[in-house]
matplotlib code that plots the C-alpha trace (Angstrom):
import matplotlib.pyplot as plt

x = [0.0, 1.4, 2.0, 0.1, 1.6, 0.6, 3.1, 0.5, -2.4, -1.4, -0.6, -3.5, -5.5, -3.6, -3.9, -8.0, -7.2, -5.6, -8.2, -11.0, -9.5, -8.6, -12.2, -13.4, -11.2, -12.6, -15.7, -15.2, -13.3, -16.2, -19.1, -16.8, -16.8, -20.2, -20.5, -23.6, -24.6, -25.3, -29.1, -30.1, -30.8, -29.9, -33.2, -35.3, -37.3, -38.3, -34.3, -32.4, -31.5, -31.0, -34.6, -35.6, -33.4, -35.1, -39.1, -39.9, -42.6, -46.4, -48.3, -52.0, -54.3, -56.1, -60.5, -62.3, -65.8, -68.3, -66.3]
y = [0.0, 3.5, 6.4, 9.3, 12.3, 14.9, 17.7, 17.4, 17.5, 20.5, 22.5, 21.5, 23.4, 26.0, 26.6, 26.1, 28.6, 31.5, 31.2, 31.8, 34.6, 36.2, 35.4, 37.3, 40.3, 40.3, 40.6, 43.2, 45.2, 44.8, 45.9, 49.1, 50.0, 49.3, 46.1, 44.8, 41.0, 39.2, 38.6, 42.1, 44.4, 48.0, 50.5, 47.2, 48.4, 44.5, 43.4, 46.8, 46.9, 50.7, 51.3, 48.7, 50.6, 54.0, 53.1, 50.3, 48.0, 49.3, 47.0, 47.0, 48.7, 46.0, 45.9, 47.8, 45.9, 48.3, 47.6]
z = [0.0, -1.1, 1.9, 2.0, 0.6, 2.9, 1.5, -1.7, 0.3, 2.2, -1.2, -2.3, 0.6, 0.8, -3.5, -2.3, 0.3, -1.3, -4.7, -2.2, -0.5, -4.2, -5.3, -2.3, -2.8, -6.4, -5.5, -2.9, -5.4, -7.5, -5.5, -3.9, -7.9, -8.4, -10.5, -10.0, -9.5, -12.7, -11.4, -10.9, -13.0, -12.1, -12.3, -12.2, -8.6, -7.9, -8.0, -6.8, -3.5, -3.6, -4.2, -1.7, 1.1, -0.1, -0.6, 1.8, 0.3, 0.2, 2.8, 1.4, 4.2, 6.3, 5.3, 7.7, 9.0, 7.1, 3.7]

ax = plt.figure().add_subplot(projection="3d")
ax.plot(x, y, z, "-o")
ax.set_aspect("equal")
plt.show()
């Protein structure tokens, strides 16, 4: 039965490791700049979270007993 190489399993993490954490800084970059996700659209007032933050959603007024 072979040994383990654990020197390759370690590079192998720590390759795993540092792609994350320059995925992560990409993205940061990205949204300090502005880049919006690829699911929303930008003036769309459903999918922008701007316009979600500014106008809260309408809540339809409850029905009073006479009508």
């Amino acid at each position: 039965m072979a040994t383990p190489n654990y020197g390759y399993e370690k590079r192998q993490k720590e390759l795993a490791k540092k792609r994350k954490k320059e995925d992560k800084l990409r993205a940061k970059a990205d949204r300090k700049l502005g880049i919006s996700s690829p699911g929303l659209a930008p003036d769309d007032p459903e999918t922008d979270v701007a316009s979600l933050e500014h106008d809260p959603p309408t809540v339809p007024e409850a029905p009073t007993k006479n009508g």
